[in-house]
C-alpha positions in Angstrom: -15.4 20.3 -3.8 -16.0 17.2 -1.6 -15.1 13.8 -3.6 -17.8 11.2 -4.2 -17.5 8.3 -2.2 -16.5 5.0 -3.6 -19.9 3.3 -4.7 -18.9 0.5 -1.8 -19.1 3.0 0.7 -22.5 4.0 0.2 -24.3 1.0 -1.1 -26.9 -0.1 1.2 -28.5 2.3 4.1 -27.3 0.2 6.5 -23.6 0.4 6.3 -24.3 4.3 5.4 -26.1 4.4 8.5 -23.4 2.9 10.1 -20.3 4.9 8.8 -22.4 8.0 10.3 -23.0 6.8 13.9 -19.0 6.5 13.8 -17.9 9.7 12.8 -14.5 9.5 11.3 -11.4 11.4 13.2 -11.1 14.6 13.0 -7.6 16.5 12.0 -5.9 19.6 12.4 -4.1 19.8 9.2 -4.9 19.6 5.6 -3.8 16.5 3.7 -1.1 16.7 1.4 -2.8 16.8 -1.9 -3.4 20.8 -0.5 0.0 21.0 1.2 -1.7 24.0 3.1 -0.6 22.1 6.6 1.7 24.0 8.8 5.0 22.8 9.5 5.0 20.1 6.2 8.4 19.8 4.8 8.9 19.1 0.7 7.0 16.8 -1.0 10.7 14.8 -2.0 11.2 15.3 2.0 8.0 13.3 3.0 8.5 10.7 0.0 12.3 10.2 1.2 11.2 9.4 4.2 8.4 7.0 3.6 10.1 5.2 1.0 12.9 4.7 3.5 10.4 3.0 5.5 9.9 -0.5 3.2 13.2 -0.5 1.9 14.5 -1.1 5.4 12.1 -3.8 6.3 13.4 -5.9 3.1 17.0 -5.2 4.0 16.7 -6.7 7.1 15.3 -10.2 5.9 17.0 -10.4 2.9 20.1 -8.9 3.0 20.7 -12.0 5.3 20.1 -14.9 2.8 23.4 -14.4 0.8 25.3 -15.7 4.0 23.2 -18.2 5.0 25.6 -20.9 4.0 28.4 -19.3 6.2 26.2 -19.1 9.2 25.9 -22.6 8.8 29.3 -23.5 8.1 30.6 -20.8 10.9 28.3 -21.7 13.7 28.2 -25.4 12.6 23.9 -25.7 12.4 21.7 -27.5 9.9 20.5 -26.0 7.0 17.2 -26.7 9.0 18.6 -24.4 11.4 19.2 -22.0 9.3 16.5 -21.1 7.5 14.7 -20.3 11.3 17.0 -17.3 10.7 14.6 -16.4 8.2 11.3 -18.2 9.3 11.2 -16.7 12.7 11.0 -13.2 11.2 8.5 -13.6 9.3 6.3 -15.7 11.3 6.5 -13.0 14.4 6.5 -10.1 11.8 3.0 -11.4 10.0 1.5 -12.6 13.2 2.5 -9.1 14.7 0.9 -6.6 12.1 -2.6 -6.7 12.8 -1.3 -5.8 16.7 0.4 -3.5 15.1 -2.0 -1.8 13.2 -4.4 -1.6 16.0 -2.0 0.7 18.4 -1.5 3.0 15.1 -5.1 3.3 15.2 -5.3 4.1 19.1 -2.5 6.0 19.2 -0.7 7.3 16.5 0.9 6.2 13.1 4.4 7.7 14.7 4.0 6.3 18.2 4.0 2.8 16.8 6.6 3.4 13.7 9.5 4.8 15.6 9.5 2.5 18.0 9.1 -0.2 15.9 12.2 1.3 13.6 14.4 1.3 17.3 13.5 -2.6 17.9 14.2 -3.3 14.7 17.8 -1.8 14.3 18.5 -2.9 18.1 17.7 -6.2 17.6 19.6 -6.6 14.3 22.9 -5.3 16.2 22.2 -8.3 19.0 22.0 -10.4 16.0 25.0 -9.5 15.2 26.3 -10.3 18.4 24.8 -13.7 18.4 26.9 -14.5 15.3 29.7 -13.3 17.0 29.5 -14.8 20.2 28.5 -18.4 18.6 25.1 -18.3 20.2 22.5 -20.0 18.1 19.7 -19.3 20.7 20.4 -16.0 21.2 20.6 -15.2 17.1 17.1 -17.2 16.3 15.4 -14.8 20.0 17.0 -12.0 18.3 16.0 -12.5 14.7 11.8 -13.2 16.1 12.0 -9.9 18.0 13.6 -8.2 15.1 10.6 -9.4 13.5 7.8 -7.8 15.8 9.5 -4.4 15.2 9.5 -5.0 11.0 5.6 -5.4 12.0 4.8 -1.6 12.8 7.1 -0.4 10.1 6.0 -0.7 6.1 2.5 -1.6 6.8 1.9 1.0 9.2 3.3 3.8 6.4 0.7 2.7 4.1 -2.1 3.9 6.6 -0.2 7.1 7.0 0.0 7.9 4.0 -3.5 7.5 3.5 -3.7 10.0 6.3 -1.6 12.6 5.0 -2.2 12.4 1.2 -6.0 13.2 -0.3 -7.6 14.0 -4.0 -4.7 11.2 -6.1 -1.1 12.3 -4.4 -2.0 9.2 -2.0 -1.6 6.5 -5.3 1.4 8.2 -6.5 3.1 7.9 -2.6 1.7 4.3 -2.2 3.0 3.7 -5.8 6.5 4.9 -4.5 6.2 3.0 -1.4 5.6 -0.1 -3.5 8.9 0.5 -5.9 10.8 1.1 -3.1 10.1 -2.5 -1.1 10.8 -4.0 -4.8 14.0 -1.8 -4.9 15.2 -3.5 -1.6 14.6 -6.9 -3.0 17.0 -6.0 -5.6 19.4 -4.6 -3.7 19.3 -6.4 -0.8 21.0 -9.9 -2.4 24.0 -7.7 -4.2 24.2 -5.8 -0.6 24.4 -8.8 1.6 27.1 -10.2 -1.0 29.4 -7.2 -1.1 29.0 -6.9 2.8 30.1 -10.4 3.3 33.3 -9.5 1.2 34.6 -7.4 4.4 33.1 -10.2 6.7 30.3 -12.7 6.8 29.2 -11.0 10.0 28.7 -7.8 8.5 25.3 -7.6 7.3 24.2 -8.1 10.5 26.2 -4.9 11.8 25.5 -2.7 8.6 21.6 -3.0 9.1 21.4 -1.1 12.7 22.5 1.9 10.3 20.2 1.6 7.4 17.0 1.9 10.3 19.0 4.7 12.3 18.9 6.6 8.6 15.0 5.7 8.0 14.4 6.4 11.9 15.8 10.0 11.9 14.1 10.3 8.3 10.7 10.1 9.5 11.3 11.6 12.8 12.7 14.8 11.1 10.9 14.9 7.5 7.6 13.5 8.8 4.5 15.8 10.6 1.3 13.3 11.1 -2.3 15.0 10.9 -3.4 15.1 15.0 -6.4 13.5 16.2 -8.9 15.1 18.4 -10.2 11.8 20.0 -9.1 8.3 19.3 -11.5 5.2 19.1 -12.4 3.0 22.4 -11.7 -0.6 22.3 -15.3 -1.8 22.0 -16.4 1.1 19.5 -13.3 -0.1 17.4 -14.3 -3.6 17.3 -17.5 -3.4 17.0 -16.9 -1.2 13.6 -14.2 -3.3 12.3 -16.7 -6.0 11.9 -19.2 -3.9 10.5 -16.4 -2.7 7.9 -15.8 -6.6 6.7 -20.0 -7.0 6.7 -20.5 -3.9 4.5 -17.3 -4.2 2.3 -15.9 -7.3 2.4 -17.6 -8.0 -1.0 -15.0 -6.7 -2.4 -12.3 -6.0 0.2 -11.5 -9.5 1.0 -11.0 -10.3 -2.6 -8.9 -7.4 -3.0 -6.6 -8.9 -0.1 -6.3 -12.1 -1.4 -5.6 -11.1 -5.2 -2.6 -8.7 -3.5 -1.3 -11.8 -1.6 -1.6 -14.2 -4.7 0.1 -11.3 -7.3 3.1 -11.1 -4.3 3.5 -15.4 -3.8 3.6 -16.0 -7.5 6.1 -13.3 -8.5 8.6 -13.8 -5.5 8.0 -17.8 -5.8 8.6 -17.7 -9.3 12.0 -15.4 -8.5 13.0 -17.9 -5.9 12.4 -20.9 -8.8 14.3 -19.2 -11.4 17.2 -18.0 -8.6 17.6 -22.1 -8.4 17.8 -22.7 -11.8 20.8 -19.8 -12.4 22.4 -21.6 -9.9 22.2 -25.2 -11.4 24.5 -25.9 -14.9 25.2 -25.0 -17.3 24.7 -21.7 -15.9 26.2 -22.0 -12.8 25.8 -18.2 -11.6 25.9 -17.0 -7.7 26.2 -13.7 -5.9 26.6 -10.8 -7.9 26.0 -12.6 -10.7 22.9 -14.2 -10.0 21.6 -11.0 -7.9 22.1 -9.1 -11.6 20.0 -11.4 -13.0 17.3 -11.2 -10.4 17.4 -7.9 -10.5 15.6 -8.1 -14.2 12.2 -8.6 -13.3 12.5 -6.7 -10.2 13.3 -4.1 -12.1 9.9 -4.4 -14.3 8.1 -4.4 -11.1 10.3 -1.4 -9.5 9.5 0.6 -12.5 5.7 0.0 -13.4 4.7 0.4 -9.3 5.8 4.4 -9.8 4.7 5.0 -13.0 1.1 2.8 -11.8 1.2 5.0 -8.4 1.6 8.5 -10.7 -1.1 7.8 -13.2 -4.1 6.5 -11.4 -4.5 9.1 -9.2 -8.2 8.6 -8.1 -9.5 7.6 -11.2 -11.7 4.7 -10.7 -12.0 3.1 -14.3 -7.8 3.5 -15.0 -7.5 1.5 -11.6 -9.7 -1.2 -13.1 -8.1 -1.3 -16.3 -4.9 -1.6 -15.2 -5.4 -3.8 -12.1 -7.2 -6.9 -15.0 -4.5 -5.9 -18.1 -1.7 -6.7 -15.0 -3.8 -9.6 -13.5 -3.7 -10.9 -17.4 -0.5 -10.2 -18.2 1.1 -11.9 -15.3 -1.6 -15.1 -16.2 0.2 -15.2 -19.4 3.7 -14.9 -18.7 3.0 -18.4 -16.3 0.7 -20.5 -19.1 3.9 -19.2 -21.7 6.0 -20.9 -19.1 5.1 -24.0 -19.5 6.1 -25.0 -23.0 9.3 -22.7 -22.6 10.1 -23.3 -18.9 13.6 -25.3 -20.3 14.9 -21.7 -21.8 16.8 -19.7 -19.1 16.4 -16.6 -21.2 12.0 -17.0 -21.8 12.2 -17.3 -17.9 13.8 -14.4 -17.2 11.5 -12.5 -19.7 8.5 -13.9 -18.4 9.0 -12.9 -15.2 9.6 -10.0 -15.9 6.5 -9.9 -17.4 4.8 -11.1 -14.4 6.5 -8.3 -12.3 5.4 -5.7 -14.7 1.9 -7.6 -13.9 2.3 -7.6 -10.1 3.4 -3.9 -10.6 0.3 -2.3 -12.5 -1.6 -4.6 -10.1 -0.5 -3.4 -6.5 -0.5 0.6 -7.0 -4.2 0.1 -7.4 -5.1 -2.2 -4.8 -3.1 -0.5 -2.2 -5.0 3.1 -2.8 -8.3 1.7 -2.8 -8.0 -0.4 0.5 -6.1 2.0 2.3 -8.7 5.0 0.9 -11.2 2.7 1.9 -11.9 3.3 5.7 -11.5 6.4 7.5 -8.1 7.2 9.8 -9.5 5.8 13.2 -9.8 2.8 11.0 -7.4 2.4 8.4 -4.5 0.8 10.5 -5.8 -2.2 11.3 -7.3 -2.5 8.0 -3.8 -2.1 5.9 -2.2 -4.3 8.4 -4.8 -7.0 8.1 -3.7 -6.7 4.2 -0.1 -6.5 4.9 -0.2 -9.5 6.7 -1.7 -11.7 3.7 1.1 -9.9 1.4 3.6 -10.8 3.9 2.3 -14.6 4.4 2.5 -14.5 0.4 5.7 -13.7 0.2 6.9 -16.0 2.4 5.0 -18.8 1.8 5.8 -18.6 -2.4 9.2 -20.2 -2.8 8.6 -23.2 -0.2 5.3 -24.2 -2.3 7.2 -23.2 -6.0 9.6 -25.8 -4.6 7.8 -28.1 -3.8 5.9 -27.7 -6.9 8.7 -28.2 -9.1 9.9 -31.1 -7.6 7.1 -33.0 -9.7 8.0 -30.7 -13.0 7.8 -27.5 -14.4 4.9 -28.3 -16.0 3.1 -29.2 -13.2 4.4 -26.0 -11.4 3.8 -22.9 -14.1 -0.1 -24.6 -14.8 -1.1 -24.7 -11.4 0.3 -20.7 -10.9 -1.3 -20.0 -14.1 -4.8 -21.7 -12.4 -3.8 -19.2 -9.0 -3.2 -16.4 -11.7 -6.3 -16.5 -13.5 -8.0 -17.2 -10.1 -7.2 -13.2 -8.7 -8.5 -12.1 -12.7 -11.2 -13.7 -11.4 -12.0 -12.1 -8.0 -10.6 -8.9 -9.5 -12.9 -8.5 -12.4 -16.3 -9.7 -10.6 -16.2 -8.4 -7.1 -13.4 -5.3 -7.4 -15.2 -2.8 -9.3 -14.3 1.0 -7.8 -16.7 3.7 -9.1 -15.1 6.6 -11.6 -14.1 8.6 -8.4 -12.3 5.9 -5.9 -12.2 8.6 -3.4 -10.7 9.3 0.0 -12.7 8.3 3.6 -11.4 10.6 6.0 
């Protein structure tokens, strides 16, 4: 039996009116919640693959911030200088994914990930190079085309799943997808650590292997549903638009309450990362990556088990995107009587990543089941993007923050916290069946 609709879909003639003049893509193979297709492998196959997918986009940024200090001392540049080794990859990476999205729509999910996985791993070995050969120039060129390939990577697996996956196997994939970026933010400080041990240099020369892994992965594990036609440039436009005039009600709040959950958390995790470093704690490396690893771990966890048990069901998706929204609201206004304690920190943020983790799951299925395939690439990208600005613009504004007090810092995230509640609980409100668009 067909799936209702999400009540967004269909409220007002209009945009109904609309959404039938474009008729969505037709496919050749059955999604995966009938795993009828021919030619699928496994289920753990597919999910392998996919997961490999985020986990090598964090490795590549932040596998590299361990040896940040030895780049400086080795190649004798500014701390300013260094963190373009950082900057430049995520500035061409988030200005890159809506670009990025669109060619997965034109084309084909694979057509742009592959590729994308190549650059990626290419341009991490000429990184590596770079360091090598002393060339500052060559290592920050290097690092902002390394960062154009990250862009048709992880966001462009979200749409495909929502391609492949139908009637709830989509949440529990995204929900994977989801624990695996967090598990590469855990691993990727201890990784980057241990690697220097052999050489400084050798993150940089260890990464081209982790993509050629995830690249053979997808190439092998992964068979995309094929398109009979593809959308024409002025068609497309034209019904983007008209997707932000009939949903953006409730879209664009969903995009900004995924980018606000990401720059709290990983801001927060970048303030507490300072304050193990400081005395009387005085922790680094492994040390301080176990610690990190804490909340991560709350956010690693509560993404898979989020992504397994909402499955389409609208009201559960609700519930558990406010109760995370809540939770992580608390864990910050707790934080600012106890933000002296070491210890409350670390348990409050986990609390906060167990927040962020019930949170995500839910908003990533209903965006990405939002739009239909011809669609849905530019759309996930365009929410990617915020994520990824979140994520990168947390710990410069936590630090700045802080520098006036902790105070100051935990209330004004617990303002930004209850803020998403906010936009959340009034405008995101998916119907009992938060169906698929195909």
């Amino acid at each position: 039996m067909e799936k209702a609709k999400p009540g967004w879909l269909t409220a007002g003639s209009g945009a109904a009116a609309r959404d039938r003049r474009i008729p969505p893509v037709r496919r050749t193979e059955a999604r995966g919640g009938s795993r009828s297709g021919a030619g699928r492998k496994p289920k753990w196959a597919e999910y392998a693959a996919l997961a490999s997918v985020p986990l090598v986009m964090v490795l590549g940024n932040s596998m590299i911030v361990p040896i940040l200090p030895d780049l400086e001392r080795e190649m004798k540049i500014t701390g300013l200088q260094s963190s373009l080794v950082i900057t430049l990859f995520s500035l061409a990476a988030g200005l890159f994914i809506p670009v990025a999205g669109y060619l997965s729509d034109r084309f084909t999910r694979k057509a742009v990930i592959l590729p994308s996985l190549a650059v990626f791993g290419a341009a991490g070995l000429l990184a590596g190079f770079a360091v090598v050969w002393d060339s500052f120039p060559l290592l920050i060129a290097a690092r902002a085309l390394q960062g154009l390939g990250a862009a048709g990577t992880a966001p462009i697996t979200m749409a495909l799943i929502g391609d492949m996956y139908r009637d709830g196997t989509e949440s529990e994939a995204l929900g994977l997808v989801e624990a695996s970026n967090g598990t590469g933010k855990v691993l990727s400080p201890i990784l980057g650590t241990l690697l220097a041990l052999i050489a400084w240099q050798a993150p940089f020369f260890a990464f081209p292997a982790f993509c050629a892994v995830a690249l053979a992965a997808m190439a092998l594990w992964i068979r995309e549903p094929e398109s009979t036609r593809q959308p024409k440039p002025p068609v497309y436009l034209r019904y983007i638009k008209e997707i932000f005039h009939s949903k953006g009600r409730w879209l664009i709040p969903a995009f900004l309450a995924g980018a606000i959950g990401l720059f709290n958390l990983f801001g927060a995790l970048f303030f507490l990362s300072d304050a193990l470093e400081k005395p009387p704690l005085g922790l680094s490396g492994v040390a301080r990556g176990g610690v990190l690893a804490i909340p991560l771990f709350g956010l690693v966890v509560t993404s898979w088990a989020t992504g397994r048990a909402i499955r389409n069901n609208g009201r559960r998706m609700r519930l558990l995107m406010n109760v995370g929204l809540m939770l992580s609201a608390a864990a910050f206004a707790t934080a600012v009587p106890l933000s002296g304690s070491t210890p409350a920190l670390v348990a409050l943020m986990t609390a906060s990543g167990v927040g962020t983790g019930l949170l995500l799951p839910c908003l990533n299925t209903l965006i990405t089941g939002a739009v239909d395939r011809s669609h849905r690439g530019m759309i996930t990208s365009l929410y990617s993007s915020l994520r990824f600005f979140g994520v990168a613009l947390g710990p410069p504004a936590f630090g700045w923050l802080a520098g006036y007090s902790r105070a100051v810092l935990f209330g004004a995230v617990t303002g930004l916290a209850a803020a998403a509640l906010a936009l959340v609980f009034f405008l995101v409100k998916p119907p009992e069946a938060a169906g698929d668009v195909r």
